[in-house]
C-alpha positions, 0 to 999 in steps of 0.5 A, a space after each residue: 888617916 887610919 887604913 880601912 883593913 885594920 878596923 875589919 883587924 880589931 872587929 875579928 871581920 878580917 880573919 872572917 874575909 880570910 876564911 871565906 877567901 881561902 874557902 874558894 880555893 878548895 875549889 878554886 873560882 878566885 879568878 873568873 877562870 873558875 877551875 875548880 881545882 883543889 888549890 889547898 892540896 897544891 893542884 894547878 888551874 891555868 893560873 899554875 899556882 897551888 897554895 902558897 903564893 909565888 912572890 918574885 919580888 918585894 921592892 920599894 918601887 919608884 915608878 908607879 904613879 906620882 901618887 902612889 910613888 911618892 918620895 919614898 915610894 910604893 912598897 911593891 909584891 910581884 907576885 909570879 904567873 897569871 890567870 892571862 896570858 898576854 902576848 906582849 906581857 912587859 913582866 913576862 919573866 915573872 908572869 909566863 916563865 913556869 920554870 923561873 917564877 915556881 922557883 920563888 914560893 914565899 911563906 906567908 910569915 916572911 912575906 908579912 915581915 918583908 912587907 912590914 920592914 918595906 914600910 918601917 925601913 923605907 917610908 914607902 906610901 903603901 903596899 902594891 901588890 901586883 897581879 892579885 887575881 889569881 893569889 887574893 887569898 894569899 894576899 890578905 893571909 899576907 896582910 892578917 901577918 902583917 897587921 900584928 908586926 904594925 902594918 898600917 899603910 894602905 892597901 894597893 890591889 894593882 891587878 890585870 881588871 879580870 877579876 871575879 865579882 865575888 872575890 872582890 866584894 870580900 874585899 871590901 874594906 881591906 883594899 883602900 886604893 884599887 889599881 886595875 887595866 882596863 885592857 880591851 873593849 873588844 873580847 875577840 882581841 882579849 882572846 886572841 892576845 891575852 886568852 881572857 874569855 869575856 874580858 870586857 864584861 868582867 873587867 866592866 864588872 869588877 871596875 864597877 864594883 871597884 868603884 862602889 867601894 872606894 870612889 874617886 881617888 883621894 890625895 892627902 896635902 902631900 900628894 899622896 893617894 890614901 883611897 879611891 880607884 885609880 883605872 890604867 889603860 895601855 894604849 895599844 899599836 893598831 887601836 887594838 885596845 878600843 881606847 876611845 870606847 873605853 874611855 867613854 864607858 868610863 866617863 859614863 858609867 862611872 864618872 868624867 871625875 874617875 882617875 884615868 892613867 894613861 899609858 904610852 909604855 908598850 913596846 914589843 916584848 915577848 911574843 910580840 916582835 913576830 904578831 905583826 900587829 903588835 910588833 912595833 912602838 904605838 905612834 904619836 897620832 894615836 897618842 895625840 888621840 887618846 889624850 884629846 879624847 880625855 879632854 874632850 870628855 872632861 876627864 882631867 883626873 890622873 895621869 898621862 905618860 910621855 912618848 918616852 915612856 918605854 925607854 924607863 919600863 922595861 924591868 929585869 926580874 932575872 938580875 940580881 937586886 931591884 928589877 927596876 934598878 936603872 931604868 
């Protein structure tokens, strides 16, 4: 199974997708935010990010999915800042911390190669970069290096689900497995605890769009996901996240087949301890819920997280080493 980005590669498409992404950041609406800075001569929107990419972390990661982890793992870029600003970000380290995560400006070459030595040294499943949003272009300049160096393990984009809709179409047939949020179903909540206006239309858009693409999660006989969408969604204290109606649109809108996975891993970090909604562990009862609902709806595809969940998600990117190491 050939990697869909290499034939755009041989075809000179890619290179094309790479123009046309870098051409958005002259006047940056990479992201729906649509600051329309000049990012090529490094000025910063809300994402606070220029031109080359804030790469805090390139590890083989062990706690993804089954099927994107694998045995060996999934080759994962951290990528620093955010175009939101969750309250309770469990990566706020690397996604809110202006001072830390402007310290790691990567260049495009050593990114290639790090990626490329991932999958030669590792035998990691893939290549997961973690909050694209705001760094699309950077990102596909990333795997144009890497393509020469043998790159040939898909392409995971594991992304917050806001999204811009024309960012995305160009990226259609370089991302072999989409990995978004689905955060909210309510945008006053989005609002108010991760400052994304609109939230719930742009992240119905973009999943949408996710799904023309690449369509239902597909394993090869080992196990392992080689394309398809794969839609988390973080079950939040208080209901805050309207889990219920965002399963259902799921179901409907996309399909009752789609690849749920279902997160049980919040605990309050950052900002969270002293928001008084979201300053404990969600319940069992509200766990139990989710889950019936999945069954009730026949969606059977994908994964659930145990109540334990958040003992073994809360990384370090301060430490020196795998930010996940003991966890």
């Amino acid at each position: 199974m050939k990697a869909s980005y290499l034939k755009l590669f041989e075809s000179g498409e890619l290179k094309k997708r790479l123009e046309a992404l870098e051409e958005l950041l002259y006047s940056c609406t990479v992201c729906p935010r649509g600051c329309k800075v000049n990012r090529m001569e490094d000025k910063e929107g809300v994402c606070r990010a220029g031109y080359l990419p804030y790469i805090t972390s390139i590890c083989d990661h062990h706690g993804e999915e089954p099927v994107l982890s694998g045995r060996n793992g999934s080759g994962t870029v951290f990528f620093g800042s955010c175009n939101l600003r969750c309250v309770y970000c469990q990566n706020w380290q690397i996604s809110q911390d202006r001072a830390y995560f402007k310290s790691f400006v990567t260049d495009f070459k050593e990114a290639a190669q790090a990626i490329v030595d991932l999958q030669n040294r590792y035998g990691v499943h893939n290549i997961n970069f973690v909050s694209p949003s705001h760094f699309v272009p950077q990102m596909v300049r990333i795997i144009y290096e890497a393509v020469p160096l043998g790159l040939h393990v898909p392409i995971v984009y594991n992304s917050n689900g806001y999204d811009s809709l024309k960012t995305l179409r160009l990226l259609d047939g370089i991302v072999d497995i989409y990995l978004p949020d689905f955060k909210y179903f309510d945008d006053a909540i989005a609002m108010r605890y991760s400052q994304a206006k609109g939230y719930t239309i742009i992240a119905k858009e973009a999943v949408k769009e996710m799904y023309r693409q690449v369509g239902n999660l597909v394993v090869d006989k080992n196990g392992i996901a080689w394309r398809g969408l794969l839609i988390r969604h973080l079950i939040l204290p208080n209901d805050l996240a309207n889990t219920e109606k965002v399963l259902r649109w799921i179901a409907k809108e996309l399909s009752p087949e789609a690849a749920i996975s279902l997160m049980s891993q919040y605990y309050p970090t950052h900002r969270a301890e002293s928001i008084p909604l979201l300053s404990r562990g969600i319940t069992y009862s509200r766990y139990r819920k989710a889950a019936d609902i999945l069954e009730e709806l026949g969606m059977t595809n994908g994964f659930r997280q145990e109540m334990s969940a958040p003992f073994f998600y809360q990384p370090d990117f301060h430490k020196d080493g795998h930010p996940f190491e003991n966890h």
